[in-house]
C-alpha positions in Angstrom: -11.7 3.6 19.2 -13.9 2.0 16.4 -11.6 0.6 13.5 -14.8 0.6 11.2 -14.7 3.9 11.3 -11.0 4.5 10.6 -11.9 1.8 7.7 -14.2 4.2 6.3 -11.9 6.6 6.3 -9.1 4.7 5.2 -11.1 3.9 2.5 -12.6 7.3 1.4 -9.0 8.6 1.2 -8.1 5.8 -1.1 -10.9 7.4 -3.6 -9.0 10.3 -3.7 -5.9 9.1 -4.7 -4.4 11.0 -8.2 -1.8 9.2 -10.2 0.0 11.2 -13.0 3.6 11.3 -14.0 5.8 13.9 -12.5 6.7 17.1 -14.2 10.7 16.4 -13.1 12.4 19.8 -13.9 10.0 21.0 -11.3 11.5 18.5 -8.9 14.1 20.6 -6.8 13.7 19.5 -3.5 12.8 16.1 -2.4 11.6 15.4 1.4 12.7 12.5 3.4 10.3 11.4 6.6 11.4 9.1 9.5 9.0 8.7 12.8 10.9 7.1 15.4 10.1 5.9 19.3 12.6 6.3 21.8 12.8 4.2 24.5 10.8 4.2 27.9 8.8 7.0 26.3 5.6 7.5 25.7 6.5 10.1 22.8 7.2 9.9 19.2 9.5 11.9 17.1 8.9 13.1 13.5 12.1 14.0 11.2 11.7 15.5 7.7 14.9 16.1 6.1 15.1 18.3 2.6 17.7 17.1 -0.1 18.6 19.1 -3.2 17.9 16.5 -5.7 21.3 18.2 -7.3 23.7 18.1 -4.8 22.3 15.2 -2.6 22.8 17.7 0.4 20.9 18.5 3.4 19.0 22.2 3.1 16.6 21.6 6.2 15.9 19.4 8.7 13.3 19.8 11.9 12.0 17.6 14.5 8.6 17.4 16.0 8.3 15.5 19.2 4.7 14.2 20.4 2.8 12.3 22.6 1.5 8.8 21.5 -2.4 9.1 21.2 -3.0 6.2 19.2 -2.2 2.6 19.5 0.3 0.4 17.1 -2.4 -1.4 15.1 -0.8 -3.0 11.7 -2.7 -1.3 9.0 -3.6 1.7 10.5 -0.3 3.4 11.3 -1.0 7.2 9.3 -3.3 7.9 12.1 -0.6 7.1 15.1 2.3 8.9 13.3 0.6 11.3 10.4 0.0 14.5 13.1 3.3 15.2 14.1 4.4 14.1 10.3 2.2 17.2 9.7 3.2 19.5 12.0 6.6 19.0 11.6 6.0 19.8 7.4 4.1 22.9 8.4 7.0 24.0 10.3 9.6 23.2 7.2 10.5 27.2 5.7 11.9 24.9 3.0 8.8 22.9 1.3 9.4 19.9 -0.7 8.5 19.0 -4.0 8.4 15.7 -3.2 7.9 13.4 0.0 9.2 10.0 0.3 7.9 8.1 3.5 9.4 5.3 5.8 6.2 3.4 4.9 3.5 2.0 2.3 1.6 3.8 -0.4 -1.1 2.0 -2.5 0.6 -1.0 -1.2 -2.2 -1.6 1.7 -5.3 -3.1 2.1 -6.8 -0.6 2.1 -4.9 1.2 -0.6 -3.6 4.0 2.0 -0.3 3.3 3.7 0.9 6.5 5.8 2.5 7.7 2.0 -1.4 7.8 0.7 -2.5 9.4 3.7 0.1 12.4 3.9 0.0 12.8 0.3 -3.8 13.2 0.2 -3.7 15.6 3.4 -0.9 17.7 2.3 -1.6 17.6 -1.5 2.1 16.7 -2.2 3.7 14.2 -4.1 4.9 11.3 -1.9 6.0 7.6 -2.2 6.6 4.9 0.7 9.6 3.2 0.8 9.6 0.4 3.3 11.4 -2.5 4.5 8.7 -5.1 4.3 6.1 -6.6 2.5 2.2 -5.7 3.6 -0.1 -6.4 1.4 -0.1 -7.1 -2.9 1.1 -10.1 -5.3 5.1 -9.5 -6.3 4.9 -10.7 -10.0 7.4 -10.0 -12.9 8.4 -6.8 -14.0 8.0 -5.3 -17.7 10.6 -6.9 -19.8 11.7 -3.3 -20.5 12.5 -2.6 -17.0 14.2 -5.9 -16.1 17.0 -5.7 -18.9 17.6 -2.0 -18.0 18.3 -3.4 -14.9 20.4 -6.5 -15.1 22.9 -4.2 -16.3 23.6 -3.5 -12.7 22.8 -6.9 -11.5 19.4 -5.4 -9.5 16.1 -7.7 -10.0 12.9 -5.6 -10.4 9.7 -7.1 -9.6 6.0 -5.7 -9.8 3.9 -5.6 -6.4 0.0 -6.0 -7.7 -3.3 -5.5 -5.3 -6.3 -6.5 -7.1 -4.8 -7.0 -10.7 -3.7 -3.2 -10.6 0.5 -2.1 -10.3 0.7 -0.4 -7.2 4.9 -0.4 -6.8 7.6 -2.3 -7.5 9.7 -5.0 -5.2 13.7 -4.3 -5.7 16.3 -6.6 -4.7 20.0 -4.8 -4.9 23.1 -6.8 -4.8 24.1 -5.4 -1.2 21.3 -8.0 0.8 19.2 -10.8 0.2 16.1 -8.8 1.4 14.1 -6.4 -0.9 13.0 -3.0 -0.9 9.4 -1.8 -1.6 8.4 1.3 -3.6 5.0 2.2 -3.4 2.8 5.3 -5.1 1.8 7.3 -2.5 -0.3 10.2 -4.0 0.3 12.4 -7.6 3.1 10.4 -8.6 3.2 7.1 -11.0 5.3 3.6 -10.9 7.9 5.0 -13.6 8.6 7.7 -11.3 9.2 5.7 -8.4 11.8 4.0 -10.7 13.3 7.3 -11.8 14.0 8.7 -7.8 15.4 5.2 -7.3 18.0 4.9 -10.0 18.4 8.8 -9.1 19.0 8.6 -5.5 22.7 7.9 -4.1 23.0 4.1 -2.6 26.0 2.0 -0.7 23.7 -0.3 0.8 20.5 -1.7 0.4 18.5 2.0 1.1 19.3 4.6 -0.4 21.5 7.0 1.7 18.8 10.0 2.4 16.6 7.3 3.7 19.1 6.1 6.4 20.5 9.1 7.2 17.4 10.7 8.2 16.8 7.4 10.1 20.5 8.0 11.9 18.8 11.5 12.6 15.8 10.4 13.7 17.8 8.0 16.0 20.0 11.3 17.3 16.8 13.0 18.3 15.7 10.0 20.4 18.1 10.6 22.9 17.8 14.7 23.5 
């Protein structure tokens, strides 16, 4: 395994990366990803769950189960979980309009989280929302956006790599730790903002993110 080369093409899918604002009546269908790893396995499964952006309910789900053919290495993720993200989208009858990761975008090192990398390969529109902070400054958000928000007592920050806006850092009132939204590919930060605020929420994800996780969790154990 050489990780100069996977830097290179890290790197080279980073150059391809298109940011424009989404046309959102053509948003129907929005795709939620989980990869999880079940226990005293040496298999991981991929979950891709389709929402009506509508009715917030569930119009598809599959599962792709794999072998593990590539080590954990922080950074370099995509290439241990993106082919069986891909096969199980190829397998969807239902394709998304929109994919939203358990992961980083443009918020990498390297400018390509698994978000990036998925996006680029599958030519979709995709954002990573993770748990945790990899890589960027967190700096204030636009005076615009951070009275919008007070309203209901969220705190928006901006998450910067290299002086350029990549996401945004949101702290909700339901936990002390933030959430981070990154652009993954043909998608820009004011839509991240508009699936958040759009997206149903009790706690501090948004509800088709953990439920796909709860799903992903099911599999685990067939």
């Amino acid at each position: 395994m050489d990780l100069g080369s996977l830097v290179f093409i890290q790197k080279k899918i980073a150059e391809r990366v298109k940011i424009k604002r989404l046309i959102r009546k053509n948003i129907n269908n929005i795709g939620f990803c989980d990869v999880s790893y079940p226990k005293n396995q040496k298999k991981l499964n991929a979950v891709i769950a389709i929402y009506n952006r509508y009715t917030w309910k569930i119009v598809e789900k599959i599962a792709v189960k794999e072998k593990i053919s590539f080590p954990y290495i922080s950074g370099f993720l995509s290439f241990r979980e993106a082919p069986a993200i891909v096969k199980a989208f190829k397998r969807l009858k239902i394709k998304p309009d929109l994919l939203v990761l358990d992961g980083q975008g443009l918020a990498h090192p390297r400018g390509c989280g698994i978000a990036t990398h998925i996006g680029v390969m599958l030519n979709i529109p995709t954002i990573g929302i993770a748990k945790s902070h990899l890589a960027g400054s967190i700096v204030p958000a636009p005076l615009s956006i951070t009275k919008k928000q007070r309203v209901q007592r969220t705190e928006i920050y901006g998450l910067k790599i290299r002086n350029k806006q990549v996401g945004w850092v949101i702290y909700t009132p339901s936990s002390k730790h933030p959430v981070y939204l990154s652009i993954g590919y043909l998608i820009s930060l004011f839509d991240l903002l508009w699936l958040w605020e759009m997206m149903p929420r009790k706690y501090r994800l948004p509800e088709p993110v953990r439920e796909t996780h709860i799903y992903s969790k099911a599999e685990d154990r067939r």
